[in-house]
C-alpha positions in Angstrom: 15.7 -3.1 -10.2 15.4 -6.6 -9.1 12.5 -8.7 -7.5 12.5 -9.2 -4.2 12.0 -7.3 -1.0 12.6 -3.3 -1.1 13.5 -1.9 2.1 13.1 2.1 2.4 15.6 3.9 0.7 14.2 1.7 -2.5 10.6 2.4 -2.0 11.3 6.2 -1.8 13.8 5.9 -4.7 11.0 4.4 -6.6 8.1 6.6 -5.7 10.1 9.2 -6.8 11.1 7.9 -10.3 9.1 9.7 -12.7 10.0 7.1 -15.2 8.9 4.2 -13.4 5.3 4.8 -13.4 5.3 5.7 -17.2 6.0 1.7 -17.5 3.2 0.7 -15.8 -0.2 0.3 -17.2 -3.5 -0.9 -16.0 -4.3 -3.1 -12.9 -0.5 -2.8 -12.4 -0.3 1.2 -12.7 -3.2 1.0 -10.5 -1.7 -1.2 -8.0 1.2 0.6 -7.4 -0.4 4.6 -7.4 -2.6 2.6 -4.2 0.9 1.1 -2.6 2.3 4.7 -3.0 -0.9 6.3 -1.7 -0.7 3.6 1.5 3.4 4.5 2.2 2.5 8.5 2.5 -1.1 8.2 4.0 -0.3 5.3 6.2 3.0 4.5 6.9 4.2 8.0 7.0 4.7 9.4 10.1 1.1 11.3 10.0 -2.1 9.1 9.2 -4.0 9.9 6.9 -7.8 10.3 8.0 -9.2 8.0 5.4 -6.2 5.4 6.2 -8.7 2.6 6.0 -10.0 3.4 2.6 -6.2 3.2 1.9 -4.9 0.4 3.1 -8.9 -1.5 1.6 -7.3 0.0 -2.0 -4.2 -1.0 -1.7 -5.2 -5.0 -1.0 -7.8 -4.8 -3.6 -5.8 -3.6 -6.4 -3.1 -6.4 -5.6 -5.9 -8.6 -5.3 -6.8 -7.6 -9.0 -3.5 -8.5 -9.9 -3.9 -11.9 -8.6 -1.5 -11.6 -5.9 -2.4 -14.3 -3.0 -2.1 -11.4 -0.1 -1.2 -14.0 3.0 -4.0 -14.0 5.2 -1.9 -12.9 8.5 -1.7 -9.7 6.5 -4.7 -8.8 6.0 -5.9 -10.3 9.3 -3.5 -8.1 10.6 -4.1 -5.1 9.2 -7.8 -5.4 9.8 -7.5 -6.0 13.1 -5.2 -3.3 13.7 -7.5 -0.6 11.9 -10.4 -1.8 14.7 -8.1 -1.2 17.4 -7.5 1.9 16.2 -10.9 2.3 15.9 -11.8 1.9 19.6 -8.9 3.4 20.7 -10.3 6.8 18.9 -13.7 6.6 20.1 
């Protein structure tokens, strides 16, 4: 595996790799059980209920790993979660 950008068949190949999370350890083990956690609860073609709590993980755990998350992203993704929001209600 190389750095860079994984596109889909690469993310599923990896979330299935049993070995791959035996590397990981720590904040980076917990980093990537909250990415995998955000592709099937969020990205997934049904939402998880608690899709906020997932996607608040997910940029705290990378946060944790001191990873700059660019602030269009996370604008982004909050604002999108409060237009779900008043979609819903």
């Amino acid at each position: 595996m190389k750095e860079g950008v994984f596109i889909g068949p690469q993310i599923r190949d990896t979330i299935k790799d049993e070995y791959f999370d035996t590397l990981l350890q720590g904040d980076e083990k917990s980093a990537w059980d909250s990415f995998k956690f955000l592709v099937k609860g969020f990205l997934g073609n049904r939402r998880a209920q608690n899709y906020e709590e997932l996607v608040n993980n997910h940029l705290q755990s990378y946060q944790k790993l001191g990873c700059i998350m660019s602030e269009k992203y996370t604008s982004f993704t909050r604002i999108w979660i409060f237009s779900q929001r008043t979609v819903v209600q």
